[in-house]
N, C-alpha and C positions, 0 to 999 in steps of 0.2 A: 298499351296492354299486350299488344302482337310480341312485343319485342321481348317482355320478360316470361310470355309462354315460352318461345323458342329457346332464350337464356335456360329456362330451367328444362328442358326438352336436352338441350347441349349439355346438362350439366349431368343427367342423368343417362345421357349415353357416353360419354368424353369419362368419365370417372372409372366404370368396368373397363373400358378400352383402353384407360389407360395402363392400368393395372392386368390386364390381360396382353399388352405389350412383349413382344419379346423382340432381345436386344438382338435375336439371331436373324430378324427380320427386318432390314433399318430402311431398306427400301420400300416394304408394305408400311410400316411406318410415317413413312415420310407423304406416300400419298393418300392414308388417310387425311392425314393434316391438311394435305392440300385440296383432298375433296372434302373437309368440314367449312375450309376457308370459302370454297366454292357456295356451300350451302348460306354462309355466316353474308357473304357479300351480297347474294338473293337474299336474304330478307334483310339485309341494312339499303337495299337500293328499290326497292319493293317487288321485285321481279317473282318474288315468292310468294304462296297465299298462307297463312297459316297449316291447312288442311296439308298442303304440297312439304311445309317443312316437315312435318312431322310424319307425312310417310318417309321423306330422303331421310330424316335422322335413322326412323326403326330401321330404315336400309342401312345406314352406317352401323346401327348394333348388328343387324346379324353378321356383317360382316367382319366385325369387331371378335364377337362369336367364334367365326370359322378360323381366322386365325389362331384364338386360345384354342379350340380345339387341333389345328394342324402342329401348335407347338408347345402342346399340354404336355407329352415325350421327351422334351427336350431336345427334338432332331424336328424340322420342315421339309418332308421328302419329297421326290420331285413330283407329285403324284398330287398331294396335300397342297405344295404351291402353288401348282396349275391351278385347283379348285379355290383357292383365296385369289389368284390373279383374275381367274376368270368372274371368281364373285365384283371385283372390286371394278372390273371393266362393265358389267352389268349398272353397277352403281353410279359411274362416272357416266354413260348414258343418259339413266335417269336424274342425273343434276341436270345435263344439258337441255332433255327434252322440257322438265319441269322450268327452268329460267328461259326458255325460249318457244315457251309456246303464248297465246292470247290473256292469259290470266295476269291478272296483276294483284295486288295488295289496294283493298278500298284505299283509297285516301295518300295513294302515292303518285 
């Protein structure tokens, strides 16, 4: 049951992000992917608790968010990308500290 909350948690933040993408940004791209993969490995190995996935995902919308809006223009200025880098370094934190702290998933 954990596994298709989070599925539809993923499916409901990965769909606007994805579509809020922009190709002018392929490196913020690339580590979202890699910080969802982060998120997806926590709760496939149980490191994650429910309650933990679904605050890291809201944290991957807004960050999802700040992008569409850094590159709603059509330009990413350096000002704008600072604030996505620095949201997305915030995020990658919180993966770490949520997969590495005492909690686990009942039953894993």
């Amino acid at each position: 049951m954990n596994t298709k909350i989070a599925a539809a948690l993923f499916a409901l933040v990965a769909l606007p992000a994805a579509a809020a993408s922009s190709t002018d940004t392929p490196r913020v791209d690339q580590r979202e992917a890699n910080q969802q993969a982060r998120i997806d490995q926590g709760v496939k190995s149980g490191e994650l608790t429910p309650k933990e996935t679904a605050k890291l995902e809201a944290g991957q919308a807004r960050t999802a968010r700040k992008q569409a809006v850094a590159g709603a223009d059509g330009r990413v200025g350096a000002g704008e990308q600072a604030r996505v880098q620095h949201s997305e370094n915030v995020q990658s934190a919180r993966i770490y500290d949520k997969k590495h702290n005492a909690k686990v998933r009942s039953g894993a």
